[in-house]
C-alpha positions in Angstrom: -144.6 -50.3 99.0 -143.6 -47.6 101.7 -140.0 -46.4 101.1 -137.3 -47.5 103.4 -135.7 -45.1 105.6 -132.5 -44.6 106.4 -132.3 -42.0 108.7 -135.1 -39.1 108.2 -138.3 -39.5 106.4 -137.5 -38.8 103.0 -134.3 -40.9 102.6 -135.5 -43.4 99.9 -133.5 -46.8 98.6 -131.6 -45.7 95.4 -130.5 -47.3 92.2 -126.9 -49.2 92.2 -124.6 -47.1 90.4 -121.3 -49.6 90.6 -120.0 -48.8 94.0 -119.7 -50.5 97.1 -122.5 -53.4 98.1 -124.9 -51.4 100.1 -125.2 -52.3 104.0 -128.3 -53.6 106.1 -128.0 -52.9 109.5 -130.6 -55.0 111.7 -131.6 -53.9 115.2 -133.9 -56.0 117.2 -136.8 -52.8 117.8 -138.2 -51.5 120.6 -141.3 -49.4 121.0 -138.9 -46.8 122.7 -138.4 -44.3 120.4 -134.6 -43.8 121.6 -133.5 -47.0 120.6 -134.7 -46.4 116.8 -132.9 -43.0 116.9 -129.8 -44.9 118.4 -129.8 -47.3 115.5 -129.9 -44.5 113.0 -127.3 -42.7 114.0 -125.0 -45.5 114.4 -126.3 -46.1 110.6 -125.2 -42.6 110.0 -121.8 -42.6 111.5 -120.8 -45.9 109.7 -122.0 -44.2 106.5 -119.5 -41.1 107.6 -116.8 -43.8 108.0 -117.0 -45.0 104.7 -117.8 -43.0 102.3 -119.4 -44.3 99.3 -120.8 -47.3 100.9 -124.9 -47.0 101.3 -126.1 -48.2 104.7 -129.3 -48.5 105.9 -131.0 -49.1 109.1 -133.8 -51.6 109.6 -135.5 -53.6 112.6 -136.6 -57.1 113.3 -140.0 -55.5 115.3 -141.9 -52.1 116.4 -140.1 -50.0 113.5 -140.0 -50.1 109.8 -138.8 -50.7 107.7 -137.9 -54.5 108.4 -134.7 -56.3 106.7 -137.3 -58.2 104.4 -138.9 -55.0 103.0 -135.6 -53.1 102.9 -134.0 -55.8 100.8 -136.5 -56.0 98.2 -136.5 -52.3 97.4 -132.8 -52.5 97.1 -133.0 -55.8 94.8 -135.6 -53.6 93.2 -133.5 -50.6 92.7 -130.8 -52.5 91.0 -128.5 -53.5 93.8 -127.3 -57.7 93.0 -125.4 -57.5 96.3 -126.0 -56.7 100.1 -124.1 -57.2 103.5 -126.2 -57.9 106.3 -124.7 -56.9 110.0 -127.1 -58.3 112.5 -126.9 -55.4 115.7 -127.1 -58.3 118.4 -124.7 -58.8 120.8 -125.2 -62.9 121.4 -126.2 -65.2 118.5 -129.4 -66.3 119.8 -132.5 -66.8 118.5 -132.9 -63.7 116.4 -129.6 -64.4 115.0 -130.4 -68.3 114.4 -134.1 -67.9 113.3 -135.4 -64.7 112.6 -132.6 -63.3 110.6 -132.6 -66.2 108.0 -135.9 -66.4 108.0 -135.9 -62.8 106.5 -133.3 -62.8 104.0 -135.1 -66.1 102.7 -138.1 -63.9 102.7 -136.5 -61.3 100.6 -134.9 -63.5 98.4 -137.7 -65.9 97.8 -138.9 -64.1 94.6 -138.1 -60.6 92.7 -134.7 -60.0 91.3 -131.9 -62.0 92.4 -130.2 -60.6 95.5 -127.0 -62.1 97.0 -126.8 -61.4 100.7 -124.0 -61.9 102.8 -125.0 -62.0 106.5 -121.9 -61.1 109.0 -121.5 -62.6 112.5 -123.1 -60.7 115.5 -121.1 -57.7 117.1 -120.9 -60.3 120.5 -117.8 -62.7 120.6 -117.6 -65.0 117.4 -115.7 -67.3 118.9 -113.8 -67.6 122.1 -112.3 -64.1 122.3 -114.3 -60.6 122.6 -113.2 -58.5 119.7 -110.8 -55.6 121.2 -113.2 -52.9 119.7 -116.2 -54.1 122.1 -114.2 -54.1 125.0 -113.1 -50.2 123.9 -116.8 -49.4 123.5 -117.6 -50.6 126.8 -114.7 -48.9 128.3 -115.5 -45.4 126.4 -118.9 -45.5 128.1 -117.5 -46.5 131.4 -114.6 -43.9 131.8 -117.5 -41.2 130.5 -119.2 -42.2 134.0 -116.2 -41.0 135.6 -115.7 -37.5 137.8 -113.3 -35.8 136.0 -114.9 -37.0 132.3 -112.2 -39.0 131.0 -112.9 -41.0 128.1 -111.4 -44.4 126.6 -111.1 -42.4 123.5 -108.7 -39.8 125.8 -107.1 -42.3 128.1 -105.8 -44.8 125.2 -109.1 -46.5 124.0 -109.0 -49.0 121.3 -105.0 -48.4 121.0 -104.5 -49.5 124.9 -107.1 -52.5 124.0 -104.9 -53.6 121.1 -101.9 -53.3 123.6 -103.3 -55.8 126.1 -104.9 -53.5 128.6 -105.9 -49.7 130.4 -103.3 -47.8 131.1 -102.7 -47.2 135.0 -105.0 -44.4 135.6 -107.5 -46.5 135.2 -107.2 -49.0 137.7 -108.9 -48.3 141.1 -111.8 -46.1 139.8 -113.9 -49.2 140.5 -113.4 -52.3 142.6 -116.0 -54.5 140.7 -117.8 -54.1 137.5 -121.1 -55.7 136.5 -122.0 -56.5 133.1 -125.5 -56.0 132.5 -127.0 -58.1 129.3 -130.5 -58.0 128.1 -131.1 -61.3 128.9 -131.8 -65.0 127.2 -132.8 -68.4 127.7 -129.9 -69.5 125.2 -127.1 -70.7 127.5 -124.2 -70.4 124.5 -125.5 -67.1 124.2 -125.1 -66.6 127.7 -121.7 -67.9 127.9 -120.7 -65.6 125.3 -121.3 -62.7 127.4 -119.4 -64.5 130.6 -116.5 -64.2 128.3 -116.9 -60.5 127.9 -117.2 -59.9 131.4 -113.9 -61.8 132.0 -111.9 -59.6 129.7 -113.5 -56.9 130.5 -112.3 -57.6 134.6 -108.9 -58.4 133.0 -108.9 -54.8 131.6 -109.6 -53.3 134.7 -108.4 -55.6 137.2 -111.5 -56.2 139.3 -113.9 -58.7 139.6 -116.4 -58.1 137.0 -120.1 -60.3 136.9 -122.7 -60.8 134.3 -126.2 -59.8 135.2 -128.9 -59.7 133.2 -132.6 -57.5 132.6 -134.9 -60.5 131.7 -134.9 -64.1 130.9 -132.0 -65.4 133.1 -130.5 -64.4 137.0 -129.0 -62.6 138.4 -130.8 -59.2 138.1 -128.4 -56.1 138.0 -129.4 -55.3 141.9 -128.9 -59.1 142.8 -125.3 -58.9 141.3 -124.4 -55.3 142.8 -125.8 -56.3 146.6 -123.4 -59.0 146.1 -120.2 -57.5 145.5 -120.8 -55.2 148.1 -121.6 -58.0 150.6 -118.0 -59.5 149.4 -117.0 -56.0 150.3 -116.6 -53.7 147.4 -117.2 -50.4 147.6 -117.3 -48.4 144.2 -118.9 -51.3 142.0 -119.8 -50.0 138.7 -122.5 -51.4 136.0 -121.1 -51.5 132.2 -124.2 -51.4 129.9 -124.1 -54.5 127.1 -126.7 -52.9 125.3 -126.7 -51.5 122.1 -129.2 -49.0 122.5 -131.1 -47.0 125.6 -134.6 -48.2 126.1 -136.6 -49.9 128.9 -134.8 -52.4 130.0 -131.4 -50.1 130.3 -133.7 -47.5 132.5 -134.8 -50.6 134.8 -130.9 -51.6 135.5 -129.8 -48.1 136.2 -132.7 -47.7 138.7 -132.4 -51.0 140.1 -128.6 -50.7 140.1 -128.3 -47.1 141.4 -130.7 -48.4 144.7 -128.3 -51.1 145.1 -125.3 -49.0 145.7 -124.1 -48.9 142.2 -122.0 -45.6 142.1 -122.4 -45.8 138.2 -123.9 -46.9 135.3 -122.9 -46.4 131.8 -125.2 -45.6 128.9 -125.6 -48.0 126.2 -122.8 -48.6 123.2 -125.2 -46.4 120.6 -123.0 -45.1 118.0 -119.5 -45.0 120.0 -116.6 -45.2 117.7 -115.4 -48.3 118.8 -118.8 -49.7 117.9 -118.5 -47.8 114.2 -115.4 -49.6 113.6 -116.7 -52.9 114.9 -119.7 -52.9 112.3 -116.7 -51.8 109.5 -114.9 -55.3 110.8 -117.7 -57.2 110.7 -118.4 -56.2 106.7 -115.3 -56.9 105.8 -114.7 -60.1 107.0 -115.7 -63.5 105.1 -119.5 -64.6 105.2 -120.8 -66.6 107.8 -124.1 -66.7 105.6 -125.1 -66.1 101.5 -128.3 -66.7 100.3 -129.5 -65.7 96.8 -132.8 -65.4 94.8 
């Protein structure tokens, strides 16, 4: 069996020694090399934010190791517990079938292994958790002129207080939300609602497009806004990681008339803290062996 990695080639699943339940991160995989690098460093900085806690980075497709494999060596080493944080922003298909499917895998036969899988980093229910919004806001304001940041112009403290602060307002006069993409229509919904609050927070009209599977493309939704008659519309990025499909929106976007695009959510704070939430909150999942 090939050893998992964590971050570097050499990083090898250790024994339990009585600390905290080590952590599984699962990215969906690209064969772009940059979105494996941003999953690992992500994995690294929530390892920095809480020390003590092992966490690992693993991918549904195109990079190994895969959650199945990773949680067998760590049943194997001695670990009894895990915590599972799927790194998908809708709880679509990955999240209803493929995920299960591999913690049922792991668990099936070996040493017992409880796993405890979290809810998605996307809405879990009706409200977009104040840390996304940050995130996307970070990456936005890092699009801007002077290089302000959310993390400089209140972040997740002005998200937690209901809004920007005034400075702000009037960079843009309509955001688009650009989402991978899915046939799932919940799923879909689920990102409407972050592009609501994420309009609220910025008090323009902000629309969801998407890079595959469902309309309207980023270019569609940008050549509409101006039409309506705005003039600085900006793209936020609702992906976790750069790759492919990012690259086609900014393109597509930018000969639209975008005057920006932000890069992808990778390992901003905001994010960090998000996966932190997400562990410690109750199970949504627990399967054992």
């Amino acid at each position: 069996m090939r050893a998992a990695r964590l971050t570097s080639p050499g990083t090898t699943v250790t024994g339990a020694a009585g600390g905290a339940d080590p952590v599984v991160l699962v990215a969906h995989g690209s064969r772009d090399p940059r979105a494996a690098d941003a999953t690992r460093a992500l994995a690294r900085a929530v390892s920095a934010a809480r020390p003590g806690t092992p966490v690992w980075a693993s991918w549904l497709d195109h990079t190994e190791p895969g959650p199945t494999e990773l949680l067998r060596q760590l049943a194997v080493a001695g670990h009894r517990r895990a915590v599972l944080v799927p790194l998908l922003l809708t709880a679509a298909y990955h999240h209803r079938v493929d995920i299960p499917a591999a913690v049922a895998a792991a668990t099936r036969s070996g040493p017992p292994l409880a796993v405890r899988v979290t809810d998605v980093l996307g809405p879990a229910d009706d409200t977009p958790d104040p840390a996304l919004l940050a995130g996307l806001c970070r990456r936005l304001g890092e699009t801007w002129p002077d290089g302000s940041t959310a993390s400089r112009r209140g972040g997740l403290d002005a998200s937690r207080r209901g809004g920007l602060d005034a400075s702000r307002r009037g960079r843009f006069d309509a955001l688009v939300l650009a989402a991978a993409g899915t046939r799932d229509a919940r799923a879909r919904r689920s990102v409407g609602r972050v592009a609501d609050a994420l309009g609220v927070e910025f008090g323009v009209p902000c629309r969801v497009a998407y890079a595959s599977a469902a309309p309207p493309a980023a270019a569609v939704a940008v050549s509409r806004l101006r039409a309506s008659g705005a003039r600085r519309v900006a793209v936020s990025a609702y992906f976790l990681a750069p790759g492919l499909f990012h690259d086609a929106v900014a393109e597509a976007a930018g000969a639209a008339g975008a005057v920006a695009v932000a890069a992808p959510l990778t390992d901003a704070p905001e994010l960090v803290e998000l996966v932190l939430r997400r562990v410690d909150d109750r199970p949504v999942l627990a399967s054992t062996g």
